[in-house]
N, C-alpha and C positions, 0 to 999 in steps of 0.2 A: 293890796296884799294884807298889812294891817287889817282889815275890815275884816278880811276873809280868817283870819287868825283869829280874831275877835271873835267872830261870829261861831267859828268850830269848836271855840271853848265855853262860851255860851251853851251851845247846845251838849255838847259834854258833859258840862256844869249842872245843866236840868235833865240830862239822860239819867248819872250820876243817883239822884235826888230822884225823880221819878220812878228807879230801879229799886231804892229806899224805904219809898211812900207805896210801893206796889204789894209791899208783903204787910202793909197794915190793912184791916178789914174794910170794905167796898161800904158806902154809904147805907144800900141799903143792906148790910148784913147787922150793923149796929143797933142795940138796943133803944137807942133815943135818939133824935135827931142831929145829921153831924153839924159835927161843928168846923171850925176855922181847919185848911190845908196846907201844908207848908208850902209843898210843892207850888201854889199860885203866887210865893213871893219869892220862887228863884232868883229873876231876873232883879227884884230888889237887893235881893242879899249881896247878889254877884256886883251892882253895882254901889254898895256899898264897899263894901271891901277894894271896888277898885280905885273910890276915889280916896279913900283913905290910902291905898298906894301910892297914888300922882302926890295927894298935897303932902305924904312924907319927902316926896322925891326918890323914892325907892328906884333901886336900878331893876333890870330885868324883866321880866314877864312878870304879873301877874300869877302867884303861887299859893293856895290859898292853903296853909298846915291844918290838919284835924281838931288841935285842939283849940285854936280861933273861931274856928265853923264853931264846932261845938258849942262852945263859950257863948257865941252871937245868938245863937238859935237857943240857948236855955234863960238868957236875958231876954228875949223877946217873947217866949213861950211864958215865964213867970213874970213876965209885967201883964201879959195880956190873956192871962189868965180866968178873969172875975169879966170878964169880958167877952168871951166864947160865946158866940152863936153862930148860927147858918151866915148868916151876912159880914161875920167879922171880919174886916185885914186890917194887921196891922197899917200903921202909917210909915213912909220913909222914916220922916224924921228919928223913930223908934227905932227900925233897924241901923240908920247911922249912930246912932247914940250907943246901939248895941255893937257893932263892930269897932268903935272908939274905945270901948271896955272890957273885949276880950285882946287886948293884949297883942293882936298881930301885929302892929308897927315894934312896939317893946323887942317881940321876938326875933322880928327880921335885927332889929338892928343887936340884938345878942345874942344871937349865932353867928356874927360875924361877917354876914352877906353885903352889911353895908359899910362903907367906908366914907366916915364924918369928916366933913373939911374940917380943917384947924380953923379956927376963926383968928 
């Protein structure tokens, strides 16, 4: 059952993103050769963010807010920048590094979703 939940958000997740990346110009409509697509680091993103979930210990599903998305994907986009070409993708390590610094642990736990043991 888990899987299958996992799996429907997953694809959700890159429907989502897909539906996004659809209204930007087709490869060959562009002036110069493309370059790097988000869309082929979905499943990186999505698995970024979730383990940054687990090792907060975060209750709940899995929820990812707009402004963390955002956040991850404009650190990832301006580190790798100077680096665009046809063959580029980022590395994991990058996107974990970028969802570590857009803030969505910070957030879950200051909207009050989470509930901090007392030590």
């Amino acid at each position: 059952m888990a899987d299958d939940v996992f799996g429907c958000r997953v694809l959700m997740f890159r429907a989502a993103l897909s539906s996004a990346c659809a209204r930007l110009p087709h490869d060959d409509e562009l002036p110069r050769p493309a370059g790097y697509r988000l869309i082929k680091d979905a499943d990186a993103l999505w698995c970024a963010f979730e383990t940054a979930h687990h090792k907060a210990n975060l209750p709940d599903q899995l929820e990812i807010p707009m402004e963390p998305f955002a956040r991850a994907v404009e650190i990832v986009l301006k580190d790798s920048e100077l680096r665009d070409d046809r063959g580029y993708t980022p590395e994991v390590v990058l996107w974990d590094h970028a969802v570590r610094h857009s803030a969505y642990v910070q957030s879950r736990h200051a909207t009050g979703r989470v509930l901090v043991a007392a030590a």
